[in-house]
C-alpha positions in Angstrom: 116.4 45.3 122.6 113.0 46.6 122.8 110.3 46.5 120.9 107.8 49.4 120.7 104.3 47.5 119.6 101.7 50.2 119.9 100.5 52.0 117.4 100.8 56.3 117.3 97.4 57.1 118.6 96.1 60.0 115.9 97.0 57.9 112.6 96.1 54.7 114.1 93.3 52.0 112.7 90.0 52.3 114.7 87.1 49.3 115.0 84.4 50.1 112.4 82.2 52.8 113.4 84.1 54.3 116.3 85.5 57.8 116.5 89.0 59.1 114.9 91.0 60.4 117.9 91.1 64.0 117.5 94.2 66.1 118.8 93.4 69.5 119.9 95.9 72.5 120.6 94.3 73.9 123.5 97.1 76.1 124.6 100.2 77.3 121.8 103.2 79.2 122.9 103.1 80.4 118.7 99.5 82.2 120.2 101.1 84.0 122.9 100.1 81.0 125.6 102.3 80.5 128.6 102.6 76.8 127.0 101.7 74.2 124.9 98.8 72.1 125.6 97.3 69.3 123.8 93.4 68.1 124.6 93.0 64.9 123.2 89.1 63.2 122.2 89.2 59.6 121.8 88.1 55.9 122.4 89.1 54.1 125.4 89.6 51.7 122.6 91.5 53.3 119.5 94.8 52.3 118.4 96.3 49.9 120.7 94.3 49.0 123.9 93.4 46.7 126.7 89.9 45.6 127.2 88.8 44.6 130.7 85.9 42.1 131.3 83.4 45.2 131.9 83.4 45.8 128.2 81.1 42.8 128.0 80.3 42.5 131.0 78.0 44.1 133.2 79.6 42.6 136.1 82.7 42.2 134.8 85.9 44.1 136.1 86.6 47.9 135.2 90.0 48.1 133.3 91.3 50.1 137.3 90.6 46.7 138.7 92.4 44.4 137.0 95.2 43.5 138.7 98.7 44.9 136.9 100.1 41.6 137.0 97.9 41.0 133.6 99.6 43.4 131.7 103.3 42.9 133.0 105.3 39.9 132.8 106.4 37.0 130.1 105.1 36.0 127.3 104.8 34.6 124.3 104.7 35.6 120.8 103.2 33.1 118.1 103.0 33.4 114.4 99.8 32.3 112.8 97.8 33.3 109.7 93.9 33.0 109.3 91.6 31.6 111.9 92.8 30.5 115.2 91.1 26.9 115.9 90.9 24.8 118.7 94.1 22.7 117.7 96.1 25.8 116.9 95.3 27.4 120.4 96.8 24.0 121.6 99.8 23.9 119.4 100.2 27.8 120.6 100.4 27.1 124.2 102.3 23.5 123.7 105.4 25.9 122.0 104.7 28.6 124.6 105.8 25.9 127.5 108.3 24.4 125.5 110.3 28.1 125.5 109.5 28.7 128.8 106.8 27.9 131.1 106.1 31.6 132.4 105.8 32.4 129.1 102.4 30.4 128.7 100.3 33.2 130.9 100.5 35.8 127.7 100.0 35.3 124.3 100.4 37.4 121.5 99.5 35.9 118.2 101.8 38.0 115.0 99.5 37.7 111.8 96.4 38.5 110.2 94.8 36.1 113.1 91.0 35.8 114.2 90.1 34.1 117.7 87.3 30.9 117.1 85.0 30.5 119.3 86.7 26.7 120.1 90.3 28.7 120.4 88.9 31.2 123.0 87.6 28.3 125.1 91.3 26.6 124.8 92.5 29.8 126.4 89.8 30.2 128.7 90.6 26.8 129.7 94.4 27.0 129.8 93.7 30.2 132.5 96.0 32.5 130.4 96.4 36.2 132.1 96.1 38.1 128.5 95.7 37.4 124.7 97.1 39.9 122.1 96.3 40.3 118.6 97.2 42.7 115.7 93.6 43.7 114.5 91.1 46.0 116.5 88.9 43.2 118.1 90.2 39.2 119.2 86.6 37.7 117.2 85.9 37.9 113.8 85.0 41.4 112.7 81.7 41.1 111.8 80.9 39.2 114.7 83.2 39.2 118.1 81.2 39.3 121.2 80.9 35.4 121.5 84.5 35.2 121.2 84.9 38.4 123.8 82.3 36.7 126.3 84.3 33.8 127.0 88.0 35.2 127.2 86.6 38.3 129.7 84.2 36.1 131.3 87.6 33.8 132.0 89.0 37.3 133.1 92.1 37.4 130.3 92.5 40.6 129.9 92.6 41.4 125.5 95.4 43.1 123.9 94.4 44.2 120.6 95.7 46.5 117.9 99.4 45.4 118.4 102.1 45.4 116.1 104.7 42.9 115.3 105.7 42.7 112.0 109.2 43.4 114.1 109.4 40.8 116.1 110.2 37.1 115.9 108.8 34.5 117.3 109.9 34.0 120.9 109.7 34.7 124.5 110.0 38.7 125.9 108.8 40.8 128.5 105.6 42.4 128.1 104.6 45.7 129.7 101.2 46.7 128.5 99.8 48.4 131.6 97.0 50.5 130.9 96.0 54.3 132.0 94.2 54.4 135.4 91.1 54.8 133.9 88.5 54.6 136.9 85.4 52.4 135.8 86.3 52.3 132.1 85.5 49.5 130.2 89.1 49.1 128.1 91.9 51.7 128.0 94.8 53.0 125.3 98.3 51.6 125.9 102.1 52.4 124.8 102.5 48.2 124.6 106.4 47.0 124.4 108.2 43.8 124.0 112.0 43.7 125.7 114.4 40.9 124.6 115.2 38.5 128.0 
């Protein structure tokens, strides 16, 4: 089975304070056009997106630089409620390996879950390729760039504004490449989860 995680772009929940995207009909075959044609105006970050480390980080990695491998591969999908502590990020990654060991380079965390600063370090730690979450932003709301500069500055590569009210806990294959966006900072992508 597979499991389609992304949101659809032009209904989908933005961070606070950043643009709608806007659909456009540029071109319409109803207007005499020799097709249709959609122009779209939007954050590299709406919906569900991939942020690389230059989102952050000056020096950082531009999302066309991260290797693919990031995006592409097993992983692991935990439910959890709340905040994300230290000993949860542990507990996480101790059920991760106990499923299957190439599972523990991606995690995706099902729930209303926010990132601690202590569970970001346990993942910076673990050297984990990418973290996924179902709200717009990995930190607290109010708050997230101490929680963003220690998962990019450990180069995992965020997954946020996922859904998986769906999907049960377990291991899949993840494919959440993201558009060849050259020097971007993060990047929209159609995330899915297939049964192994």
């Amino acid at each position: 089975m597979i499991y389609d995680i992304a949101q659809e772009v032009f209904g989908c929940e933005v961070f606070p304070g950043d643009p709608q995207p806007e659909k456009i009909t540029a071109l319409s075959l109803k207007n005499g056009d020799v097709c249709n044609l959609t122009e779209i105006h939007m954050c590299a970050h709406n919906g569900t997106h991939v942020d690389a480390p230059y989102h952050f980080l000056d020096e950082g990695k531009t999302i066309d630089q991260v290797d693919l491998d990031r995006f592409i591969g097993y992983v692991y999908v935990a439910e959890h409620e709340g905040d994300i502590l230290a000993d949860d990020a542990r507990r996480i990654l101790e059920s991760a390996k106990a499923k299957d060991e190439r599972a523990v380079e991606r995690i995706l965390v099902k729930g209303k879950a926010t990132v601690t600063k202590g569970a970001a370090e346990v993942f910076a730690e673990a050297k984990i390729k990418l973290f996924g979450n179902e709200s717009q932003t990995v930190g607290p709301l109010e708050a997230p760039k101490e929680v963003h500069l220690i998962m990019l500055g450990a180069e995992i590569v965020l997954l946020e504004g996922i859904r998986l009210a769906k999907v049960p806990e377990g291991v899949y294959l993840l494919n959440a490449a993201p558009l060849n966006l050259g020097g971007a900072d993060g990047s929209p992508c159609r995330a899915t989860l297939m049964d192994i």
